[in-house]
C-alpha positions in Angstrom: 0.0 0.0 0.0 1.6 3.1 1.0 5.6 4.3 1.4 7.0 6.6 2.8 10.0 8.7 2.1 11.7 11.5 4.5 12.0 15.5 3.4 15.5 16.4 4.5 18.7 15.9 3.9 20.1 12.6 2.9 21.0 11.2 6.4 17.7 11.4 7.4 16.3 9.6 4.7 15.1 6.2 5.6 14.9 3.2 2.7 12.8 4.9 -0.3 10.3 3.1 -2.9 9.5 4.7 -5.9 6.1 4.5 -6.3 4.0 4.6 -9.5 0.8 6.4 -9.8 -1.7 3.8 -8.8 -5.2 5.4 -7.8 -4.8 8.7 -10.2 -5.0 6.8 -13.5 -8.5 6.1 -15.1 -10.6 3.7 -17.0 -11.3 2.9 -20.7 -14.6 5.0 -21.4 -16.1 3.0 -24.4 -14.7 -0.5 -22.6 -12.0 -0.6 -25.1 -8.1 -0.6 -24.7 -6.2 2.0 -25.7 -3.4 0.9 -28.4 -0.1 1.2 -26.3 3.4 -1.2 -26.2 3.0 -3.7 -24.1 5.5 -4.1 -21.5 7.6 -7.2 -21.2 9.3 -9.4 -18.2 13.5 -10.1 -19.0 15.1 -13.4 -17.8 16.7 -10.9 -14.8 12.9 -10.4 -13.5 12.1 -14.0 -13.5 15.2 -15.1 -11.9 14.9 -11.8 -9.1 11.1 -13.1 -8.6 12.0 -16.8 -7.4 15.0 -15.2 -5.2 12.3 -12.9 -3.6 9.9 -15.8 -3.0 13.0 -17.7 -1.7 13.9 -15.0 0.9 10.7 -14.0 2.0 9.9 -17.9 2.5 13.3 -18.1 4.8 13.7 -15.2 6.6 10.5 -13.4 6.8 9.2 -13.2 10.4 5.9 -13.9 9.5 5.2 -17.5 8.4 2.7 -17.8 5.3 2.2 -20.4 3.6 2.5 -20.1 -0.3 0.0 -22.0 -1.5 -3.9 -20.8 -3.4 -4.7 -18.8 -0.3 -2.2 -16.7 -0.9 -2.4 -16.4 -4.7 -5.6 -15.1 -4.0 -4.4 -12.5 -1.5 -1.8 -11.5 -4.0 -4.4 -11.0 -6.7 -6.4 -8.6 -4.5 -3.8 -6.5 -3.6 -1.9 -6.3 -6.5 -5.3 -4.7 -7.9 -6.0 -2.6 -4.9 -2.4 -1.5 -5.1 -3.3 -0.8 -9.0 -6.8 0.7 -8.7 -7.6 1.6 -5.0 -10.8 3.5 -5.6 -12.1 1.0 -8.1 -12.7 3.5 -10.7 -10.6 2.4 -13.5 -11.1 -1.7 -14.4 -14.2 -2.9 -15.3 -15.7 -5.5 -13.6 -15.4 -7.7 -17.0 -11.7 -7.2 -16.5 -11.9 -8.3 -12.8 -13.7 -11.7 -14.5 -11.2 -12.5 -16.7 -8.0 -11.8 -14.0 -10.0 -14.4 -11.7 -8.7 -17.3 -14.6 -5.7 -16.7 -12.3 -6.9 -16.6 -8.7 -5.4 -19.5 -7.6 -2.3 -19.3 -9.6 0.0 -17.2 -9.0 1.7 -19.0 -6.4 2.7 -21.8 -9.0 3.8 -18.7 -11.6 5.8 -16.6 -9.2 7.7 -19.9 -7.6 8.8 -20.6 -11.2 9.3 -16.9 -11.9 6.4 -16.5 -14.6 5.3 -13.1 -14.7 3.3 -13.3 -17.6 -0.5 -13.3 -15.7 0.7 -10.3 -13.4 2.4 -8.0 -16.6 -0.8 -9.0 -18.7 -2.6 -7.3 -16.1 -0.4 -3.9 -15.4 -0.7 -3.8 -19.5 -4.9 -3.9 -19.2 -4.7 -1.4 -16.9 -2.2 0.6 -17.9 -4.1 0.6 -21.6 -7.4 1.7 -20.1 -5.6 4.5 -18.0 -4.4 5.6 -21.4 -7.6 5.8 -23.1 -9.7 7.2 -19.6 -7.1 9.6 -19.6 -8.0 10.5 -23.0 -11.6 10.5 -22.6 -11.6 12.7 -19.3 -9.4 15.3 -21.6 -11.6 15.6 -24.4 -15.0 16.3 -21.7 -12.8 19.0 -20.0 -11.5 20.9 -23.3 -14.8 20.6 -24.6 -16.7 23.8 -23.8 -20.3 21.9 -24.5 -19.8 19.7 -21.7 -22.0 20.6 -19.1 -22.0 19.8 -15.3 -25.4 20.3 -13.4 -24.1 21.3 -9.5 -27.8 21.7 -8.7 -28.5 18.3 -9.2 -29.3 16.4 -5.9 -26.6 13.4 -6.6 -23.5 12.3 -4.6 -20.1 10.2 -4.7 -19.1 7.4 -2.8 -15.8 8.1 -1.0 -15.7 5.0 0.6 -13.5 3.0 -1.7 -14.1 -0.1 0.3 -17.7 0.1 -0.4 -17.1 1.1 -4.0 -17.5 -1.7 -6.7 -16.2 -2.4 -9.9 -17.9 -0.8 -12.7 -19.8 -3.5 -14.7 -19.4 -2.0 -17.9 -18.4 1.1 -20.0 -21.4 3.0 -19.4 -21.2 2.6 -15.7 -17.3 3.5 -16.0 -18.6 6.9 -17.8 -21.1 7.7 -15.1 -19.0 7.0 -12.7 -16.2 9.4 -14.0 -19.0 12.1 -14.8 -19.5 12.2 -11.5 -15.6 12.2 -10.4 -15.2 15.2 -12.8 -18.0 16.9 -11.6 -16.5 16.2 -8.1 -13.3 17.4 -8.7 -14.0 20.5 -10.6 -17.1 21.6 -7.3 -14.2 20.5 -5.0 -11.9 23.3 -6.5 -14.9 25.9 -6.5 -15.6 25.3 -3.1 -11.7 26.5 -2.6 -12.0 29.7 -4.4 -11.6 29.3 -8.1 -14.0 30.0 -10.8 -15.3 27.0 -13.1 -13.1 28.3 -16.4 -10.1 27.8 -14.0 -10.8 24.5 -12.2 -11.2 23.6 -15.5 -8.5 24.7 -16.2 -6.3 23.2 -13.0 -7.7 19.9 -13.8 -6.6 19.6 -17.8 -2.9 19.9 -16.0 -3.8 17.4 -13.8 -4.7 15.0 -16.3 -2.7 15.7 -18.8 0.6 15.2 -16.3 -1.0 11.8 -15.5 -1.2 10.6 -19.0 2.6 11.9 -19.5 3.5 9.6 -16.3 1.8 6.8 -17.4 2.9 6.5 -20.8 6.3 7.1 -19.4 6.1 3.8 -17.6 8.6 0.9 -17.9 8.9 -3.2 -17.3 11.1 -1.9 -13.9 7.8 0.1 -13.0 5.9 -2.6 -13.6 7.9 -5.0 -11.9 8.1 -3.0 -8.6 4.6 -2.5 -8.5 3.6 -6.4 -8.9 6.4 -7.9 -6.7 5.2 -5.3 -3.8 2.0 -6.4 -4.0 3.6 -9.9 -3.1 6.1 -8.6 -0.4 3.9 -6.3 1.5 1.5 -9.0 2.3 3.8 -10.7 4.8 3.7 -6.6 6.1 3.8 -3.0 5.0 7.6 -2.4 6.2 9.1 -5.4 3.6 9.5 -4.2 -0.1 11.7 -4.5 -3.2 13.4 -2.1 -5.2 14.4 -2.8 -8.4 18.0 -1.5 -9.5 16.5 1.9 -11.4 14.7 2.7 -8.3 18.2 1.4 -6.0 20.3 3.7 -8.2 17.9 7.1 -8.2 18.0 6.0 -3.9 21.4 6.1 -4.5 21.9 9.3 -6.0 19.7 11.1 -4.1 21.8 9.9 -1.0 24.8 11.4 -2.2 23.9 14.7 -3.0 23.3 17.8 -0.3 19.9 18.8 -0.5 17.7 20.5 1.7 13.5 20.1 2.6 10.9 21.2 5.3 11.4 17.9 7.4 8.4 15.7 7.0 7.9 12.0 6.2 5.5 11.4 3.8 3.5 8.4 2.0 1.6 7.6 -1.1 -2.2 6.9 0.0 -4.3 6.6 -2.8 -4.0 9.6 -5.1 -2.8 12.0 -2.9 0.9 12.4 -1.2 0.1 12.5 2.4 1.7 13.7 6.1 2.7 10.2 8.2 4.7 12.6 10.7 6.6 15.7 10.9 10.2 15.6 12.0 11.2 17.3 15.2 12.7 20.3 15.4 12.4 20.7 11.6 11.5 23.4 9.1 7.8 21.9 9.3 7.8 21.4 12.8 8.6 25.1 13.5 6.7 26.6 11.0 3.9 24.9 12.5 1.1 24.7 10.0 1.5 20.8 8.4 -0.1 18.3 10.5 0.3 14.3 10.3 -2.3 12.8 7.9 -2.6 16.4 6.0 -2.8 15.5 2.2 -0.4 17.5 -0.2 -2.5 19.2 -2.9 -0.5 21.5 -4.8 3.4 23.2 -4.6 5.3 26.2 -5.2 8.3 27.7 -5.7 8.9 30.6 -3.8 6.8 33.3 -2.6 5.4 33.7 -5.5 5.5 31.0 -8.1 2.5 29.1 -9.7 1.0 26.5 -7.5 1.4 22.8 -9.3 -1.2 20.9 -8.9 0.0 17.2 -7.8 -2.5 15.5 -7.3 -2.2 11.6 -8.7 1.9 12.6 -8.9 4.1 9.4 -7.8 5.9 10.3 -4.5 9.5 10.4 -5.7 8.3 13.5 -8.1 6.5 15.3 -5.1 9.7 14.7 -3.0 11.6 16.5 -6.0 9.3 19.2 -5.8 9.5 20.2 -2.1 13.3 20.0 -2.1 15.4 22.4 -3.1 18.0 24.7 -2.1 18.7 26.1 1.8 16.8 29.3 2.8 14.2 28.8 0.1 10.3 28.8 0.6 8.0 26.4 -0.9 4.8 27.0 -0.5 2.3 24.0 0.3 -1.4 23.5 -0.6 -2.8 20.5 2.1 -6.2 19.6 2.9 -6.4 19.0 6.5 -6.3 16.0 8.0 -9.4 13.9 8.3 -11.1 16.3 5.6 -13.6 14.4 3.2 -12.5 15.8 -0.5 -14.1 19.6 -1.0 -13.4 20.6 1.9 -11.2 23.9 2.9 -7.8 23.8 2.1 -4.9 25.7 3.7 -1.9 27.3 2.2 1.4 28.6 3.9 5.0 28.9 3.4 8.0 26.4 4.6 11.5 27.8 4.4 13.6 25.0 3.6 16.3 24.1 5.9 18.7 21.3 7.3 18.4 19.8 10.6 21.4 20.2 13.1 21.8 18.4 16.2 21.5 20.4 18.3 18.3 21.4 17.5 16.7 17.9 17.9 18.8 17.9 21.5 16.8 17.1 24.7 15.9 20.4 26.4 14.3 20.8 30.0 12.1 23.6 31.9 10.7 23.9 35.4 7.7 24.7 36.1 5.3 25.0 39.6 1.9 23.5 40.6 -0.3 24.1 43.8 -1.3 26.7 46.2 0.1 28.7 49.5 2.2 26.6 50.7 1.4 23.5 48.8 3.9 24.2 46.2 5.8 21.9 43.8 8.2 22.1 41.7 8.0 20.3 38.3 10.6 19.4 35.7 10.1 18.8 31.9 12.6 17.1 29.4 11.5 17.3 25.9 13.2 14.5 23.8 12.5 14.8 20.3 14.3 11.5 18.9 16.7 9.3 20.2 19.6 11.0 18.7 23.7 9.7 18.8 26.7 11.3 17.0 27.7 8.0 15.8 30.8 9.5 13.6 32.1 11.5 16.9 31.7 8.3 19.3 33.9 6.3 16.7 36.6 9.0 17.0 36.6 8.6 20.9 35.5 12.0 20.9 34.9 12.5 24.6 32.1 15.0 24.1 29.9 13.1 22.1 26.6 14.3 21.7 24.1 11.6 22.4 20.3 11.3 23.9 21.2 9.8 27.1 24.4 11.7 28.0 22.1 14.9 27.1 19.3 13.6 29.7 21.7 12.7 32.3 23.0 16.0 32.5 19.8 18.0 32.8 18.4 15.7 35.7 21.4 16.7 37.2 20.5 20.4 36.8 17.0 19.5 37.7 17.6 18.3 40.6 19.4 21.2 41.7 16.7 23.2 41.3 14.8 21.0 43.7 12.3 19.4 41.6 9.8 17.1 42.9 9.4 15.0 39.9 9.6 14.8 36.1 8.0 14.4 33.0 9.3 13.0 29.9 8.0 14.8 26.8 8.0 11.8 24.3 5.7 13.2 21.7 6.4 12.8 18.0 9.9 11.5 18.9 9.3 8.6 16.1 12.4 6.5 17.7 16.0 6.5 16.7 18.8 4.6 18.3 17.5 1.2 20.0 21.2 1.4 22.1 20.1 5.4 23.0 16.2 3.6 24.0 18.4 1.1 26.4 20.5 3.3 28.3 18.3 6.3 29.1 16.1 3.4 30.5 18.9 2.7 32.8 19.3 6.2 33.6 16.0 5.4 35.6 16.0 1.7 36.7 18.7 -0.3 38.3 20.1 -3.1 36.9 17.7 -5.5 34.5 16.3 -6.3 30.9 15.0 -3.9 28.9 13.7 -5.2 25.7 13.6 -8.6 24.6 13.9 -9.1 20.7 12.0 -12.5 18.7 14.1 -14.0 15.3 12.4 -15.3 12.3 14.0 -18.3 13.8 12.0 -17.9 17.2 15.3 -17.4 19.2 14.9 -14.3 21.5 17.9 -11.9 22.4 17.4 -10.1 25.9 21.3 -8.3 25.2 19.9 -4.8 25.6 20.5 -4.6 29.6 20.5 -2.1 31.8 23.3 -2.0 33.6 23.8 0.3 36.4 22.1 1.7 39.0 19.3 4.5 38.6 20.6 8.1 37.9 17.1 9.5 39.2 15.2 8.1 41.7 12.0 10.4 41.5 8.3 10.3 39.9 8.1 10.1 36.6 5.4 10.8 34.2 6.1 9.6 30.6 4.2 11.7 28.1 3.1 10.1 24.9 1.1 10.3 21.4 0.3 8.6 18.5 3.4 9.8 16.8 5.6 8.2 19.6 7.2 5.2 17.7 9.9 2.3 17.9 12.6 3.5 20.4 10.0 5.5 22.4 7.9 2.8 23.0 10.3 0.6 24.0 11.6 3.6 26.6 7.8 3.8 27.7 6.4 0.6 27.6 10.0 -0.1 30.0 9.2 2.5 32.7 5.3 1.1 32.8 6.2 -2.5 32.9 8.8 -1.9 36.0 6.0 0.3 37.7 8.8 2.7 37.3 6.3 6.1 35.9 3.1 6.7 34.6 2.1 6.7 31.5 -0.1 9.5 29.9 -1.5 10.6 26.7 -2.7 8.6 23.6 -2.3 5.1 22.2 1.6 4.9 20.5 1.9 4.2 16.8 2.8 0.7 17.2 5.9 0.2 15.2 7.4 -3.3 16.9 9.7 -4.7 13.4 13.3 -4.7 12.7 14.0 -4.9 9.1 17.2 -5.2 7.1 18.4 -5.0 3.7 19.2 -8.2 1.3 21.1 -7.8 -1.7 19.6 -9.7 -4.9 21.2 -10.4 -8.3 18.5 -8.1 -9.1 17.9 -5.1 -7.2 17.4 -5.4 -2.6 14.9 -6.8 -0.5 14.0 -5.0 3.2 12.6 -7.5 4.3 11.4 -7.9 8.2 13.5 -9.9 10.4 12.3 -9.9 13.5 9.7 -8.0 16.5 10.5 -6.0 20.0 8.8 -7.4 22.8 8.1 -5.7 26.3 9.8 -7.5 29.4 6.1 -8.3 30.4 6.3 -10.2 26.7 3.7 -7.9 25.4 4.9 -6.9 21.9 5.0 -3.2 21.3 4.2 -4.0 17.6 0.6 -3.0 16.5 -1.1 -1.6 19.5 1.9 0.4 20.8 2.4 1.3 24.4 -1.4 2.0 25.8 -1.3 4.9 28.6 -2.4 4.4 32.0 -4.6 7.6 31.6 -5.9 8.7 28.4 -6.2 12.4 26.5 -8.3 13.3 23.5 -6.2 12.8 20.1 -6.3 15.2 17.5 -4.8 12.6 14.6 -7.7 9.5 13.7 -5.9 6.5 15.6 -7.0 4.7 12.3 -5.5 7.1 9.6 -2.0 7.2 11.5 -0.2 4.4 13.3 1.4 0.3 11.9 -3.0 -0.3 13.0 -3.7 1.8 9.9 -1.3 -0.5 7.6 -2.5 -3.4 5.6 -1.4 -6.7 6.2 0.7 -5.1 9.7 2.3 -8.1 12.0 0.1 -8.8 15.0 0.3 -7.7 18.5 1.3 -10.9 20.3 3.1 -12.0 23.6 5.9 -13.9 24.6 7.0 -15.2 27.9 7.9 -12.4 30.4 11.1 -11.6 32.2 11.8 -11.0 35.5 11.7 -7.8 36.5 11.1 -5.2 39.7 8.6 -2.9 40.5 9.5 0.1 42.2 5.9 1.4 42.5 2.7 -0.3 42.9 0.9 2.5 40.1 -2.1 -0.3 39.9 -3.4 0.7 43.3 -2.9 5.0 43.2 -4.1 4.5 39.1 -8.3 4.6 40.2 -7.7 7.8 42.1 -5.3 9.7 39.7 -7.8 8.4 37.3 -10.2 9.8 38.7 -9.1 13.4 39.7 -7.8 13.3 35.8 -11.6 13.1 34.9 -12.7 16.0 37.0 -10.1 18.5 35.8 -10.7 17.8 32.2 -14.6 18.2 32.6 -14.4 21.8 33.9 -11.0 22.4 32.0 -12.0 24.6 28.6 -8.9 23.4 26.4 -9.1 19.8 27.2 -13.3 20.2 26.7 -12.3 21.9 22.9 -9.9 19.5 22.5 -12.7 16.6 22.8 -15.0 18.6 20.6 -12.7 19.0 18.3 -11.6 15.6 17.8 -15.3 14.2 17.8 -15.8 17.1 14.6 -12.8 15.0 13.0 -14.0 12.1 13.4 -17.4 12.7 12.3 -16.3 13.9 9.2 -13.3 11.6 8.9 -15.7 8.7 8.8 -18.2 9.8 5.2 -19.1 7.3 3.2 -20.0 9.5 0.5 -20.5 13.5 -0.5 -23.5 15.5 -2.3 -22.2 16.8 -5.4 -25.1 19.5 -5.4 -22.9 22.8 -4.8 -25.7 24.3 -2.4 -25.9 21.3 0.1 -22.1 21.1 0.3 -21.7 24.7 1.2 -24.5 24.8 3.9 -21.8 21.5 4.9 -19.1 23.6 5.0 -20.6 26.4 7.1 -22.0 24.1 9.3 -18.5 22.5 10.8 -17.1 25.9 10.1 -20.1 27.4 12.9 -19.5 24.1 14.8 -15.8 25.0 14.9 -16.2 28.5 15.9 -18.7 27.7 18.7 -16.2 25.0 20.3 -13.5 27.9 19.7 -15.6 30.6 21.7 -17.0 28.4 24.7 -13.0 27.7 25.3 -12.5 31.3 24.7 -15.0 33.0 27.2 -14.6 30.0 29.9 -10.7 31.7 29.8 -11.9 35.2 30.4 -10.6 35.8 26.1 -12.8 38.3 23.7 -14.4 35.6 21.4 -14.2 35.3 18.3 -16.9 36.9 15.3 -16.1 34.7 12.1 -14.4 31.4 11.2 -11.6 33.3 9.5 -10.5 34.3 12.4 -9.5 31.1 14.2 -6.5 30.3 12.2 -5.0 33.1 13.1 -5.5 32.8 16.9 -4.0 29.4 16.4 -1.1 30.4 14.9 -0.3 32.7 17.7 -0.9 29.6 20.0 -3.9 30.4 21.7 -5.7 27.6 21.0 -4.8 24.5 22.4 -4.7 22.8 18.7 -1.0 25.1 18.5 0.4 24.2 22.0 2.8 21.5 22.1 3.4 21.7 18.2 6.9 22.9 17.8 9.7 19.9 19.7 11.5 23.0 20.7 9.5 24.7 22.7 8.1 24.1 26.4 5.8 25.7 27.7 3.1 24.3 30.3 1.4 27.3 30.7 0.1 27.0 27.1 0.1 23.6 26.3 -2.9 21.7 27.6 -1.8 18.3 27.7 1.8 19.2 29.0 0.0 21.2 31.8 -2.4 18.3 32.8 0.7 15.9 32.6 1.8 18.1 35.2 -1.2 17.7 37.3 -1.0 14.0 36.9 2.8 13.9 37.9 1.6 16.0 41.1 -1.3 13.4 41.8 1.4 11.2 42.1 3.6 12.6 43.9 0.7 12.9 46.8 -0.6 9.9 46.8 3.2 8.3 47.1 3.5 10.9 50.1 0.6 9.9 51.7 1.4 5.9 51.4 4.8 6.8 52.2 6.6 6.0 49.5 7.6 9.2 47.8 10.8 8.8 48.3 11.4 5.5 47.4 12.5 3.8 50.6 12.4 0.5 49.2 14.3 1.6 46.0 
């Protein structure tokens, strides 16, 4: 399904896929195939395709057996990966394909590609002439579009079916046409220039597509192969390894973003800490990339349908230059608002993804603590500097150590541990800041393909800080973080606040093939408890409100992820019986956030996302889907204003004007954005962390273990 591909400089840049256009290309309108070359397997292909069944069949983590099942599977996704939104094949095409159902594992063991390239060809044909046919409707000035018709679109691709026919396929597109050009109006252009906008669109599609080679086509159908054992394990061929290549060794600069092909659009999986993105503020997770440009000025390019290596290409560029981004927010059905705003493009440095701290008070008279924060936006190590023997190597835990140090000097009561978006890092940097807070003991055990587990990753001396912790999480905290978190909860050792984790429990690694490299999944993390952090994450002990869909975002959004599972536990201490102080902390949690007006917008706000987030379908009649859009924009503004006057703030008169408070972080939706800042006093969830930490600090005082006597 979807791969994802970092927006910085090469260092940062995790294993990239080049993907092709899938979802944005069409169908045959008269049921005929447009005349084009057929592409054609080489003898390289076949032999790379029984390697890749060989390797995945050995050293794949997950066990499948290749058999009918699977062919079947493969046949599915191979056409979802192709046509997503069911728009393009007919269903007389989806007959004929089904000759092959239960054959593929017979071809692709012998390396016979011939069923899967006959395929790409159909639907690379009917693209061609869709393409064509969608041209000729939107250059012709006699084509009319009624937007005062009462009709709708299914958005719901998993609903959608196959048209039957060509006349369905026609309707169908009618209607997607008709979608796409209201979509644009309802964003401010007139019908001449959506018109316009989408004759680009189209036309760069049908450039792509005929552009298309056997190496394409080759990628495409052996992914839909690999990714079923799960999402993380893919191929590149050697056009795609040799562009990855390229692209490594050059100095180029982005806004510092990970992003992934989902359907036709280019979306936000997470933004990186401390990067151009993150400080700028504006791009969210799950936000879909709808047009770029250069410059202050420059022409917006539509890119809608564009594969992912070309949208990369377009965001980079130079050092201290803006690109300008066109999104539609995240959890938006199509048609709705979009936003626009500038990134100045920019490389990371260390030091500004270093762990930072800040103090902070809670309480009343003489009932005063003293609070301390460490923000750590990835688990960073100078790798090249500890090689030298550089004594002052820069490194997450050496970082940590030191500020509890000054922390504690400035008397604090107990800490929190600012883990959100930190998407991971170094597993070794994961393991030793867990032992700056537990004594000696296992911290992570690690399962084979081979079912041998490895508990190596030790702590190994005796805690640094002996205090209450709170452990702050979201849904962007991922692989190293949960391993730190789901640590500290499994030795009692902190609470654990916020949302559900991503889930990200695989170790992958590269395999070398006569033909282009496998990444291929190798083996899972599991807790000392032997709960696996893969798929469900680290959950938290007490729960806030999420503002990114726990469905959209997160290894539970991937098909075909590896399961949550357990293994036998290790043992382990507890240094605090949570269990028994949870139901009151719980409790007292509760009661805050009920009379507390940013956590009270926060839930609105998420249960406005979600409502719209989960649409099956969308009027096409232009009256009904503005009375829509005003009525989430009123809905919006009235959640905005009940915070607003509950705070003793001037509200607000108009919709308009609630992006702007935002981005002068009065709302609740802007706190906590930006890695690099702390602030409690305007960041909701940090400041209720804080409450939580003190919670816990009294009830330890009043069952007299606050100070760890038993440590």
């Amino acid at each position: 399904m979807s791969r994802s591909q970092v927006l910085f400089r090469p260092m940062l840049t995790p294993f990239v896929r080049l993907l092709l256009l899938a979802g944005a290309l069409l169908v045959s309108a008269a049921g005929q195939a447009s005349a084009v070359e057929p592409l054609t397997f080489t003898k390289e292909q076949r032999q790379a395709t029984v390697e890749v069944v060989k390797q995945l069949g050995d050293r794949h983590y997950r066990s499948l057996s290749f058999d009918d099942e699977l062919s079947s599977r493969y046949l599915d996704n191979y056409l979802r990966g192709l046509d997503p939104t069911r728009s393009f094949l007919l269903g007389t095409d989806i007959e004929h394909f089904n000759q092959h159902r239960t054959r593929f594992d017979d071809y692709l063991k012998r390396g016979d590609l011939k069923a899967s390239y006959e395929i790409f060809n159909r639907f690379r044909e009917r693209s061609i002439a869709r393409l064509e046919w969608v041209l000729e409707r939107l250059e012709d000035d006699e084509t009319e579009y009624d937007f005062d018709a009462d009709d709708y679109l299914i958005i719901d691709w998993e609903k959608a079916e196959w048209p039957a026919n060509a006349e369905a396929a026609d309707s169908h597109w009618y209607k997607r046409l008709k979608s796409d050009l209201l979509n644009l109006q309802l964003a401010g252009r007139g019908l001449d220039d959506a018109r316009e906008v989408l004759v680009r669109r189209y036309q760069s599609q049908l450039r792509r597509i005929n552009q298309q080679t056997a190496d394409d086509a080759f990628e495409r159908m052996i992914n839909a192969l690999a990714t079923l054992y799960d999402p993380h394990t893919s191929y590149m061929t050697p056009s795609t390894m040799e562009n990855f290549n390229i692209n490594m060794s050059l100095s180029l600069e982005g806004i510092g973003a990970v992003l992934q092909s989902e359907d036709e659009y280019t979306k936000v999986l997470r933004v990186v800490p401390s990067g151009p993105a993150d400080r700028q503020g504006d791009l969210r997770p799950a936000d879909r990339i709808v047009a770029i440009g250069q410059g202050a000025e420059g022409e917006m390019v539509d890119v809608v349908g564009w594969r992912l290596d070309e949208v990369v290409q377009k965001i980079r560029g130079p050092k201290d230059t803006l690109v300008r981004l066109e999104v539609l927010p995240a959890n938006a059905s199509p048609g709705s608002p979009t936003r626009t705003f500038s990134i100045k493009r920019e490389t990371v440095k260390l030091e500004d993804q270093a762990a930072k701290s800040a103090v902070f008070e809670l309480g009343s008279g003489e009932d005063v603590y003293r609070l301390g924060v460490i923000n750590i936006p990835t688990f960073y190590m100078d790798f090249e500097a500890y090689r030298n023997r550089d004594p002052n190597y820069k490194s997450t835990t050496r970082d940590v150590y030191r500020l509890l140090g000054e922390l504690d000097e400035k008397g604090v009561d107990g800490v929190i541990i600012d883990l959100r978006n930190n998407g991971g890092g170094s597993l070794q940097e994961a393991t030793t800041l867990t032992d700056l807070f537990i004594d000696q003991g296992p911290v992570v055990q690690i399962r084979h393909s081979n079912e041998q587990i490895s508990r190596n990753f030790r702590s190994h001396s005796r805690a640094a800080y002996r205090g209450p912790v709170v452990v702050l999480i979201n849904r962007l905290s991922a692989s190293a973080s949960e391993i730190f978190a789901g640590a500290l909860q499994d030795y009692g050792r902190g609470v654990i606040v916020g949302t559900q984790s991503f889930g990200k429990g695989s170790v992958q690694s590269m395999i070398p093939l006569d033909e282009g490299q496998l990444k291929i999944t190798e083996s899972k993390f599991y807790r000392i408890s032997g709960e696996s952090t893969q798929h469900r994450g680290v959950v938290p002990d007490i729960a806030f409100p999420s503002m990114v869909s726990l469905e959209d975002v997160g290894e539970s959004a991937y098909d075909h992820a590896l399961p949550w599972d357990k293994i036998h536990a290790v043992p382990h201490a507890r240094y605090f019986d949570i269990n028994r102080v949870l139901p009151e902390m719980q409790q007292a949690h509760e009661q805050r956030a009920a009379r507390d007006p940013d956590f009270t917008y926060l839930v609105g706000q998420a249960g406005l996302m979600e409502e719209n987030r989960n649409r099956e379908r969308i009027s096409l009649r232009k009256a009904t889907r503005q009375a829509e859009q005003e009525a989430i924009e009123a809905r919006s503004l009235a959640l905005e204003n009940i915070r607003r006057q509950a705070k003793g703030l001037e509200p607000l008169e108009n919709f308009a004007d609630l992006d702007d408070e935002d981005v002068e972080g009065e709302s609740p939706l802007a706190a906590g954005r930006h890695s690099q800042e702390i602030d409690p006093d305007g960041d909701a969830l940090l400041f209720e962390a804080g409450n939580i930490l003190l919670d816990f600090i009294r009830e330890l005082e009043r069952q007299d273990n606050a100070r760890l006597a038993n440590f």
